[in-house]
LUMLOTI-202911 format. One record per residue (C-alpha): x, y, z. Coordinates in steps of 0.2 Angstrom, whole numbers, padded with zeros to 4 digits, always signed. Layout:
REM residues N
XYZ...
END
This chain:
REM residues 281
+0000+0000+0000+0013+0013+0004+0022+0008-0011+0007+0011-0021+0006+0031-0013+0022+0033-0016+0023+0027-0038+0005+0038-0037+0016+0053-0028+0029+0053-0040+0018+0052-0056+0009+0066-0049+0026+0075-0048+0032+0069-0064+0015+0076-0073+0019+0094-0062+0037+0094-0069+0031+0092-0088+0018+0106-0086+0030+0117-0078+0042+0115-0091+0026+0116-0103+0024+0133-0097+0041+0138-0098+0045+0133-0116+0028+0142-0121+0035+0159-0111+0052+0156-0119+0044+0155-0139+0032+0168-0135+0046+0180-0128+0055+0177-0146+0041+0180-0155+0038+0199-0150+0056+0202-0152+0054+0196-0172+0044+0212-0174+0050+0218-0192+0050+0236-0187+0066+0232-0174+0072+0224-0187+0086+0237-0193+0094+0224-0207+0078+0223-0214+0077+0227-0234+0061+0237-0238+0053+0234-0254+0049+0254-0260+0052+0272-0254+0033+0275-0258+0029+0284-0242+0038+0296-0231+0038+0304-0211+0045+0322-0209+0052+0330-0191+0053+0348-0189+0071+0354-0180+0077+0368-0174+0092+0377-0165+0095+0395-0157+0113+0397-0154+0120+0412-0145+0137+0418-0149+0154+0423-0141+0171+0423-0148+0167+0410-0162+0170+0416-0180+0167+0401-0190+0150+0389-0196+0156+0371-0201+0140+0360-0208+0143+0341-0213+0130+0333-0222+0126+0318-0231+0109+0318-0240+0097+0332-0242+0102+0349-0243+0111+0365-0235+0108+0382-0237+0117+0396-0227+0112+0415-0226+0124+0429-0219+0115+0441-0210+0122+0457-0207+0122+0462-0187+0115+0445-0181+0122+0439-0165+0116+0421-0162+0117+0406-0176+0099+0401-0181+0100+0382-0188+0084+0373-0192+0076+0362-0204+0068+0346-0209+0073+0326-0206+0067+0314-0220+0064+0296-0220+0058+0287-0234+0052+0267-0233+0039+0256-0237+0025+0261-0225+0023+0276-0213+0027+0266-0198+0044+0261-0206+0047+0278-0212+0041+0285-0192+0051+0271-0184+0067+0278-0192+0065+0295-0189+0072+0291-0172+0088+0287-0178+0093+0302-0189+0099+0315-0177+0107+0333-0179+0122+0335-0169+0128+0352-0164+0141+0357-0155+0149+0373-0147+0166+0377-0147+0177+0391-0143+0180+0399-0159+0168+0386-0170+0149+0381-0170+0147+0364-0180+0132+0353-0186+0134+0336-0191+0118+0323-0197+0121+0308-0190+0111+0293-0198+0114+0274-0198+0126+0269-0209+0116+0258-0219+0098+0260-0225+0094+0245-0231+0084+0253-0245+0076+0267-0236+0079+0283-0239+0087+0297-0228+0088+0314-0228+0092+0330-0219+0088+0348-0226+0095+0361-0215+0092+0382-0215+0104+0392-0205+0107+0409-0203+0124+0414-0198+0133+0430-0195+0138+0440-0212+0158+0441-0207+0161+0423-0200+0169+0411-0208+0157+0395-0218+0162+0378-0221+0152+0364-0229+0154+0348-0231+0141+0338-0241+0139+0320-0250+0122+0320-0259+0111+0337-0261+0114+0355-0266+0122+0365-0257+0117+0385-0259+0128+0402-0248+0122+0420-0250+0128+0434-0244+0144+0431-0233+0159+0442-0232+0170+0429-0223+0180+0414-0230+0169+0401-0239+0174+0382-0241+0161+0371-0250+0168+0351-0253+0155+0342-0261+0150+0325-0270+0135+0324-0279+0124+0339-0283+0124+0358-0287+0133+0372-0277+0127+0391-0278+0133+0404-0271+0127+0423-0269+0134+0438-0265+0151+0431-0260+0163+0445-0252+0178+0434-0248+0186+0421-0251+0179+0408-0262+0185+0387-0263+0172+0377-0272+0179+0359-0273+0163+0345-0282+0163+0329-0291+0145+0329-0300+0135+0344-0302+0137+0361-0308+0146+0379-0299+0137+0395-0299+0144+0411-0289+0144+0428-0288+0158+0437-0282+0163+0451-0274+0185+0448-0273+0192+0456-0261+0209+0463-0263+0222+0449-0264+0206+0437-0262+0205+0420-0268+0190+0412-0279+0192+0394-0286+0179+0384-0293+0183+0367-0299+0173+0352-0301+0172+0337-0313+0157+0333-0321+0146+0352-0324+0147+0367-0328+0157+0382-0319+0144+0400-0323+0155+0414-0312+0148+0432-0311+0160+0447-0304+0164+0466-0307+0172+0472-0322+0183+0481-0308+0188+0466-0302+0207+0462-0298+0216+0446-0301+0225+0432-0309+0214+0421-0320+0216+0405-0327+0202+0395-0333+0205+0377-0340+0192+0364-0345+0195+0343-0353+0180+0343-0364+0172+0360-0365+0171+0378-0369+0178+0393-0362+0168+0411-0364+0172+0427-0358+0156+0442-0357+0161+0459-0354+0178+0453-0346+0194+0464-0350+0208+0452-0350+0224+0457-0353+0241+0446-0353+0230+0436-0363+0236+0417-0367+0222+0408-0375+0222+0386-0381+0206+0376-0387+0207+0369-0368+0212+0386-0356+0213+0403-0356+0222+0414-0345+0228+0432-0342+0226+0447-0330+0209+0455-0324+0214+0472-0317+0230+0475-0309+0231+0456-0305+0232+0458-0287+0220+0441-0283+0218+0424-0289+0205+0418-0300+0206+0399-0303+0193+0390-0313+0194+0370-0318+0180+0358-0325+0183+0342-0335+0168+0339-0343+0157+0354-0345+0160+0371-0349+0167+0388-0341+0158+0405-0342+0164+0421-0334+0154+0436-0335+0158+0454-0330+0144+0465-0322
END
């Protein structure tokens, strides 16, 4: 008899175990499950760029000593204004995400971020974004307005990039789209692979202006006052001058260069494929 209780007390454990374990296993796959969620899923490769989610950003920066605006972007665009007797750096703008749903597009909107940072004599902007998009698209469009004097550099892979009215140094290095610039009163370096130059610009005396990029066109506007060493040279292209006294002249199918003025800057033009037109104003 006491045997009996005991084989009938460990079946009853036995049958206990196995539902505990049961339990467990059914815990254990369902945790798995809700973690197979497709939108945590950051490897996952969408199927179309047919719907989009925007965010709104914006900075108010107040300035000290800096003297310089440096932007790095990767997708979208960047346009910077110099405003005469501004005190403070306005940055603002739009983040972009472009998937296969809304929810995607929202769910990534989180991970696209605008880093600014202070610095003694610098304010910079970065847009940091995953390095992979696994179809999606990413963007960043930025506004800023900056103090007319400082100093502007930008840095951009995918997007036009647009400067109007500074009287500082301005560097532009860019990949793939246009770059304009407006009402330049320094210094002027255009560096781009892919896209076409257009500037206005006011040289200051012993100033630099070079405009250089692979695949476009380079348009450039100044005064017929203006002073300085020109060359222009171009691969596959044409080379015109409007309303431009150059003297010193030497002139190929491929360049031209001379003197504008008493030479005192430097005017330095280059494109491979595309043509070069300067015109006097």
């Amino acid at each position: 008899m006491k045997l009996a209780k005991r084989n009938q007390k460990m079946s009853i454990t036995n049958i206990s175990y196995r539902l505990l374990m049961a339990i467990l296993t059914f815990v254990i796959i369902s945790g798995c499950v809700i973690h197979t969620d497709p939108y945590d899923d950051d490897d996952r490769v969408v199927a179309n760029t047919n719907y989009s989610a925007t965010e709104d950003f914006y900075f108010e920066i107040s300035t000290g000593n800096q003297n310089q605006f440096s932007v790095i972007g990767i997708n979208g665009s960047i346009d910077i204004v110099g405003v005469q007797g501004l005190n403070r750096v306005l940055i603002y703008g739009e983040k972009r995400v472009a998937s296969e749903s809304v929810r995607d597009a929202e769910a990534y909107l989180s991970k696209i971020n605008v880093l600014v940072s202070n610095f003694s004599d610098e304010i910079l902007v970065e847009t940091d974004q995953p390095d992979e998009s696994y179809g999606r698209d990413f963007a960043v469009f930025y506004q800023v307005h900056v103090p007319m004097h400082w100093d502007v550099f930008a840095e951009h892979v995918n997007g036009n990039v647009w400067a109007d009215s500074i009287s500082g140094n301005t560097v532009v290095s860019a990949v793939n789209g246009n770059v304009y610039t407006d009402e330049i009163e320094g210094d002027l370096d255009v560096d781009l692979v892919n896209g076409e130059v257009v500037s206005t610009v006011y040289l200051p005396v012993d100033g630099l202006c070079r405009l250089t990029t692979v695949n476009g066109r380079v348009d450039l506007s100044i005064p017929q006052i203006t002073s300085a060493d020109f060359q222009a040279n171009v691969t596959n292209g044409l080379i015109e001058l409007n309303n431009i006294a150059l003297s010193q002249s030497n002139t190929t199918s491929r360049s031209v260069s001379g003197q504008i003025g008493s030479g005192n800057g430097l005017i330095d033009l280059q494109t491979v494929n595309g043509n070069i037109v300067v015109s006097g104003f």
